[in-house]
C-alpha positions in Angstrom: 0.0 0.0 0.0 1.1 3.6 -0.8 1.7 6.5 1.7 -1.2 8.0 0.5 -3.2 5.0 1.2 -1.0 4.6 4.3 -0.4 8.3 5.4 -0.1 7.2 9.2 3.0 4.9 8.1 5.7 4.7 10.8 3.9 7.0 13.2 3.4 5.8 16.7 0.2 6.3 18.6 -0.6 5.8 22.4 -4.5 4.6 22.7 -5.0 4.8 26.9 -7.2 2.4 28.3 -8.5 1.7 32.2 -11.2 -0.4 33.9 -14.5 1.3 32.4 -13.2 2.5 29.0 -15.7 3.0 26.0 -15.5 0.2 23.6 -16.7 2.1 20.9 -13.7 5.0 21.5 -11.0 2.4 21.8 -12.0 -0.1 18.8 -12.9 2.0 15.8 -9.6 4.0 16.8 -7.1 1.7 17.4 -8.6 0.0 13.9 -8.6 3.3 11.7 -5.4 4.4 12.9 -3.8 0.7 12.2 -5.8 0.9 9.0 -4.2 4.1 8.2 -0.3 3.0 8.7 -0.2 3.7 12.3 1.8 1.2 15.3 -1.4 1.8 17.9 -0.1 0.6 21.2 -2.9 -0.1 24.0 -1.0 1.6 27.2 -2.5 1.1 30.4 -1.6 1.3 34.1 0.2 -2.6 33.7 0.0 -5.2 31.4 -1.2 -8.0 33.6 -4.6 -6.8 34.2 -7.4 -7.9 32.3 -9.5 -4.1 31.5 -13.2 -4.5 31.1 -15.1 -2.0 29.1 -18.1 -0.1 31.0 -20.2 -2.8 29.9 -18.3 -5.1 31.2 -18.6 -7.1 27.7 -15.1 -6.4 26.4 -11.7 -6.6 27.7 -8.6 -5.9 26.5 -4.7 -6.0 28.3 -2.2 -3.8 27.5 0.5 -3.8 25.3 2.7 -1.7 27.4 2.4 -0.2 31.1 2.1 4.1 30.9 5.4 4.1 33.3 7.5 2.4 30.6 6.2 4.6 27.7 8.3 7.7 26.7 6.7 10.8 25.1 10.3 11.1 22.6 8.6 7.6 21.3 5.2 8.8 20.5 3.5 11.1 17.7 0.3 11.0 19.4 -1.6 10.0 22.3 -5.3 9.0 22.2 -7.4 9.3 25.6 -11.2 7.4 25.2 -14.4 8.0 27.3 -16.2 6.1 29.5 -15.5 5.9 33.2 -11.6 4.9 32.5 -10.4 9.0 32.9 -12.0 8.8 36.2 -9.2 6.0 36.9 -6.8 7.3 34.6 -6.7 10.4 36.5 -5.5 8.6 39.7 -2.5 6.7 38.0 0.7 9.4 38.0 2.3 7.2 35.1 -0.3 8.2 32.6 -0.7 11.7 34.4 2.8 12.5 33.6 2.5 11.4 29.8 -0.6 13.2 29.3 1.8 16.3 30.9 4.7 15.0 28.7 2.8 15.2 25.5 0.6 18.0 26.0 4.2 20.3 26.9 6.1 18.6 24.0 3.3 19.8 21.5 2.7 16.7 20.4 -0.8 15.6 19.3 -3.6 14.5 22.1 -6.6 13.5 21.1 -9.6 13.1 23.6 -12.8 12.2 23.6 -16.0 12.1 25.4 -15.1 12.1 29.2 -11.0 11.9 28.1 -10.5 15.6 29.0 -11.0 14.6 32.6 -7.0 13.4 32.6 -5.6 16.6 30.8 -7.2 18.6 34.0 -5.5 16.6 35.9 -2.3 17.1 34.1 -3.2 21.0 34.3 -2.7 21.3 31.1 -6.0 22.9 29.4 -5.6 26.8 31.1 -6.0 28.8 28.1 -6.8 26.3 25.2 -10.6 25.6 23.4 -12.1 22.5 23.4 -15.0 19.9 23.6 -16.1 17.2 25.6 -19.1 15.4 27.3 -21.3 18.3 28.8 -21.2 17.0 32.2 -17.3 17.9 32.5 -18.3 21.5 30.7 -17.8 23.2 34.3 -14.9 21.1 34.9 -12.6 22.4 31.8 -14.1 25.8 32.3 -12.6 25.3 36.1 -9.0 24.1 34.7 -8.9 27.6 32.4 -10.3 25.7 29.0 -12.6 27.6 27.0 -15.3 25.2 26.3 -17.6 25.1 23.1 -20.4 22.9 22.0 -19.0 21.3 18.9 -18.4 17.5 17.0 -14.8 18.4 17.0 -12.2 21.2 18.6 -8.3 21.2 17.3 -6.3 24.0 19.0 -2.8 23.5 18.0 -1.5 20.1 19.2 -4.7 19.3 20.6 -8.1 17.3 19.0 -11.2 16.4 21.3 -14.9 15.9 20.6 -18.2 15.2 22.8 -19.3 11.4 21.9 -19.0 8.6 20.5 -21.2 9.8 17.6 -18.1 12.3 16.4 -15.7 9.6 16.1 -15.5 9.5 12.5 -15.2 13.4 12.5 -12.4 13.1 15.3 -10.2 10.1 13.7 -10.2 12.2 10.4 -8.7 15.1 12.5 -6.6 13.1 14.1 -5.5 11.4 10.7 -5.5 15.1 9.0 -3.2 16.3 12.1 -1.2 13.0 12.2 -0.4 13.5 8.2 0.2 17.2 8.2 3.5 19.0 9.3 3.9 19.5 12.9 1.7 22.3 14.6 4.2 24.4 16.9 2.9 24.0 20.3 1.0 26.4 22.4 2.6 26.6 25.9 -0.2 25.4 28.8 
């Protein structure tokens, strides 16, 4: 296959995922990035744990633990919904790549309830995005400018409300993934 079939060839992406992580937001992107050229690695807290979807009908190990994973090794990290950013949230490993990325200015991508880690992280003072409305006041509280759309991009970072938006948010994410680097906006 070509590079324009391909565009995501030899880019590495990091796809998060936690007890409680939306199916949906983890499948279609870990296959449309793969699809697209992209090594997606599932990165979670450890590798031995079994990680059941919020349904509880899914589950998936990781491929790597977050504490092993260097941002120097990434193009991108991917954050899904659910009730995994709750967790996420609580494990300093993927706290500190969230912070790792966002500072480097390299691309972050998240969806739904995702943004909840990159409060965390302190990292959204001063930048626009989306997310699920019940975390609205949330980003507003960590300095984000929030706004009601499928899909935000400000500078290295891509997020969108549901589910619904994924196909508008993988073909940002593709788009950003295949463009030039965007020079990063300081938190």
């Amino acid at each position: 296959m070509s590079d324009a079939v391909r565009p995501l060839a030899g880019r590495r992406i990091a796809l998060l995922i936690e007890e409680g992580f939306s199916a949906r937001q983890v499948i279609e992107p870990r296959r449309q990035l793969g699809d697209a050229g992209a090594s997606v690695v599932l990165v979670g807290f450890n590798t031995k744990t079994e990680y059941r979807d919020k349904t509880g009908t899914l589950t998936l190990t990781a491929d790597e633990p977050a504490s092993r994973v260097r941002v120097a090794e990434l193009d991108a990290l991917v954050i899904p919904g659910g009730y995994a950013p709750d967790r996420m949230r609580l494990r300093h490993a993927m706290v500190d790549l969230a912070t790792g990325m966002m500072t480097s200015g390299r691309t972050v991508a998240a969806i739904c309830h995702g943004p909840q880690l990159l409060i965390t992280a302190n990292v959204l003072r001063g930048r626009t995005l989306t997310c699920w409305p019940s975390i609205a006041v949330d980003v507003k509280n960590a300095g984000g400018l929030y706004v009601d759309r499928p899909v935000v991009r400000d500078s290295n970072l891509i997020t969108a409300r549901k589910s619904q938006d994924l196909p508008l948010f993988l073909d940002a994410l593709v788009t950003a993934l295949s463009a030039p680097p965007v020079p990063a906006r300081r938190p």
